[in-house]
C-alpha positions as a printed Julia matrix, in Angstrom:
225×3 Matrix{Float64}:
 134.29  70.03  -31.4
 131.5   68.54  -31.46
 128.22  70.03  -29.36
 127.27  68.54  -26.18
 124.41  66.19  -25.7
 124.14  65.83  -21.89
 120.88  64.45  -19.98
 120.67  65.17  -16.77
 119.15  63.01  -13.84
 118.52  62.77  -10.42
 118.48  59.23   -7.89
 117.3   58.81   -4.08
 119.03  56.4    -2.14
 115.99  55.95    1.06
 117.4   54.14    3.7
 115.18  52.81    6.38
 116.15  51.85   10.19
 114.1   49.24   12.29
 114.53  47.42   15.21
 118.81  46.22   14.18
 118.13  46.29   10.38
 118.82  48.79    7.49
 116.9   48.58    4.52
 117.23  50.72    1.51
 114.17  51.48   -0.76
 114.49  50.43   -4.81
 111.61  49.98   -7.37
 111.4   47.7   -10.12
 111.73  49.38  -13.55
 108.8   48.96  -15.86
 110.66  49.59  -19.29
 113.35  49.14  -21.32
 116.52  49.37  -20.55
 117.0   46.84  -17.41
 113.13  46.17  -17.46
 112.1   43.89  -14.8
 115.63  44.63  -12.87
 115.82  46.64   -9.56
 117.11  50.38   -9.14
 117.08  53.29   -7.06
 114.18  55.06   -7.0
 115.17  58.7    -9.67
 114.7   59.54  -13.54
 115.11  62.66  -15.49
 115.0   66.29  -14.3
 112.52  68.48  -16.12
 113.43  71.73  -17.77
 111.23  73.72  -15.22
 112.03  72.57  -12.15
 115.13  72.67   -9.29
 117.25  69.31   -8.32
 115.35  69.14   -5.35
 112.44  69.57   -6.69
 113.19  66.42   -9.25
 114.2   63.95   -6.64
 111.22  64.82   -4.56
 109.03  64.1    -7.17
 110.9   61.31   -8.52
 110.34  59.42   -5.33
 106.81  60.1    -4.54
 106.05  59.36   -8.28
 107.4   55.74   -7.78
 107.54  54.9    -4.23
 104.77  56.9    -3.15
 107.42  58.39   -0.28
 107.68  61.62    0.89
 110.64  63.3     2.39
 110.69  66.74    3.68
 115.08  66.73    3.45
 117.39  64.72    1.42
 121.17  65.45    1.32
 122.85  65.52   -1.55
 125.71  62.98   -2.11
 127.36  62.71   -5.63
 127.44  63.26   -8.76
 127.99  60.21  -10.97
 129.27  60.86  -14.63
 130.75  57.91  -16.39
 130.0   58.53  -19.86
 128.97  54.41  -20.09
 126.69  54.63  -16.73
 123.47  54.9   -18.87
 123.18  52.42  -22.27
 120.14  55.12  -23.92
 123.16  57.63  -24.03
 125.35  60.06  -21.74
 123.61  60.87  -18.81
 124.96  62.5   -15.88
 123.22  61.63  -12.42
 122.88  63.83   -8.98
 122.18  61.21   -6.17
 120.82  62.26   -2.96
 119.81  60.28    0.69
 117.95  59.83    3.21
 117.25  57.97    6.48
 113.69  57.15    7.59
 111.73  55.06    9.67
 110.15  52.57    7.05
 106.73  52.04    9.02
 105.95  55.53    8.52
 105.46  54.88    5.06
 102.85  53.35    2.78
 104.86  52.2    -0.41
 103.16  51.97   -3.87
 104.64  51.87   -7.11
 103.52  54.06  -10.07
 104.77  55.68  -13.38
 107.98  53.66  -14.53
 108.21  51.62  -11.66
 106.11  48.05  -11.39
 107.25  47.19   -8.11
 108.92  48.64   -4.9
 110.01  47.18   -1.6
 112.43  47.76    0.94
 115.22  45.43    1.08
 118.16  44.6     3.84
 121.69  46.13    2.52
 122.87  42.77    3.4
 120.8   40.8     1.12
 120.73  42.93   -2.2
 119.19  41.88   -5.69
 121.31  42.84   -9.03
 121.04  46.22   -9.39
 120.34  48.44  -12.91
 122.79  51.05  -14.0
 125.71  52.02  -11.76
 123.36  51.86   -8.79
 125.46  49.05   -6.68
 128.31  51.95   -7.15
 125.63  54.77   -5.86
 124.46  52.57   -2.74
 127.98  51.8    -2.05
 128.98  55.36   -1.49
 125.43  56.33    0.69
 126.53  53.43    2.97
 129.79  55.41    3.16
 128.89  58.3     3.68
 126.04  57.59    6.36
 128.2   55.68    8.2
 130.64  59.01    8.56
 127.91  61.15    9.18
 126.25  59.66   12.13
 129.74  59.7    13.92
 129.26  63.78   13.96
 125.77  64.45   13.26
 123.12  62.98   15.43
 120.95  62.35   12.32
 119.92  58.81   13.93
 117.68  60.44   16.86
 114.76  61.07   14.45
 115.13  56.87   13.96
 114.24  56.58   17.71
 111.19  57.0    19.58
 111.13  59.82   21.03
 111.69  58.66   24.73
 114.2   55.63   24.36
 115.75  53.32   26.44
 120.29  54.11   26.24
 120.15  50.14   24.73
 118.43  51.48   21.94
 120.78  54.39   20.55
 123.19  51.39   21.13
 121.67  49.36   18.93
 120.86  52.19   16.4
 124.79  52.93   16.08
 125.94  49.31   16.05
 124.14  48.58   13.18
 124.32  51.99   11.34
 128.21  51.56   11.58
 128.16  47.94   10.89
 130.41  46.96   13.65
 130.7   47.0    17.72
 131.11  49.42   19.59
 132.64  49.98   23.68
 129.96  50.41   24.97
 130.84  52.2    28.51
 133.42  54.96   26.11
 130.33  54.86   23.69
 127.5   56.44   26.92
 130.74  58.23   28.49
 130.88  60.08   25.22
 127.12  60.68   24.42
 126.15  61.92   28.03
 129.54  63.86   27.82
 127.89  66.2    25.3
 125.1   67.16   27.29
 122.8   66.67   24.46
 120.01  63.99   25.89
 117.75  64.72   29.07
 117.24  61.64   31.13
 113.78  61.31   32.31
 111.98  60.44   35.32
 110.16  57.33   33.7
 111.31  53.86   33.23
 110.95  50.79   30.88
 111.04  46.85   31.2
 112.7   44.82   28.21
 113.15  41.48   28.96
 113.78  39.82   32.08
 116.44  42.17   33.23
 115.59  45.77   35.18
 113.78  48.24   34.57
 115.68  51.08   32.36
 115.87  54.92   32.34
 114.44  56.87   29.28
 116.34  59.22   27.79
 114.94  62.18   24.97
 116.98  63.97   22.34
 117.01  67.57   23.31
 116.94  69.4    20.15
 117.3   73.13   20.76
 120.17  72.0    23.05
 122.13  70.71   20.38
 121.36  73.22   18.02
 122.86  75.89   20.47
 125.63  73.97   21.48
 126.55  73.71   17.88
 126.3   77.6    17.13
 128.85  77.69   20.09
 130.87  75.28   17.86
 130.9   72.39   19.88
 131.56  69.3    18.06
 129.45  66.17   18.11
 132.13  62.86   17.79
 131.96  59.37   18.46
């Protein structure tokens, strides 16, 4: 039997939301192998230091991004994945707002840029496979978690958490069930202030109420669209 030679890794898939358009953050590499060919922002996790730790730095080293909580998502272990040898990668992600960021690339990457998920270059590695799941699985976690609040201002007309789900879960939705079922949970506090968009009426603001949800949820009430 012969003794194992395992690297280990770490990859952040960053995806941003503005204004009806997801965007996911990837860097160009710098070297060898798939130099001059896009990725997810990641690399190799020191000796001394936790996951978390690793992708945090990872992504600030070559994006210049900074995210106080990524979720973990896979692990990804073909033995082929890598061509410098076997190398088992722990992919995490994120949603942000991409105007709160300044990108700049550094270390091993020579470019970065958000791009649509719609409009995709090649990408290095397995990383199509990587993105392909984080679509996945944010699409089935904003239909329990309210994750996408933090993606809104933070009083918001009800046509914009419309258009925040409709394009997070790629697809229509009804949209008298869809307010039926998000003012059913008691979890936004309509406010006394209004908004024009457009030519039609003014509209009421709404706000994410937090602490609400948080209790509601320690009471084990389930958020579901």
């Amino acid at each position: 039997m012969s003794e194992q030679s395992i690297k280990l890794s770490v990859d952040a898939v960053v995806f941003g939301y503005e204004e009806g358009e997801i965007s996911v953050l990837l860097i160009k590499r710098k070297y060898k192998p798939f130099k001059e060919k896009w990725a997810i922002p990641g690399g190799f996790v020191l000796n001394d230091e936790s996951l978390e730790e690793a992708v945090q730095r990872e992504l600030q080293e070559e994006t210049g991004v900074k995210i106080n909580y990524l979720e973990q998502l896979y692990t990804f272990g073909n033995p082929t994945r890598d061509p410098r040898g076997r190398v088992v990668s722990i992919a995490y992600f994120g949603l942000v707002r991409p105007n709160t960021f300044k990108i700049f690339a550094s270390t091993d990457a020579a470019e970065v840029a958000w791009f649509n998920i719609n409009e995709l270059p090649e990408l290095s590695f397995d990383h199509k496979d990587i993105l392909e799941i984080a679509i996945k699985r944010l699409q089935g976690k904003i239909t329990y978690e309210p994750i996408g609040f933090e993606l809104l201002d933070k009083k918001f007309p009800f046509s914009d958490l419309e258009k925040l789900y409709t394009t997070l879960l790629g697809r229509e939705i009804d949209r008298r069930n869809f307010r039926k079922k998000i003012l059913g949970l008691n979890v936004l506090d309509e406010l006394d202030e209004k908004v024009s968009k457009g030519s039609g009426r003014p509209a009421n603001l709404f706000q994410f109420n937090q602490k609400r949800y948080f209790q509601l949820k320690k009471e084990g009430i389930i958020f579901e669209i």
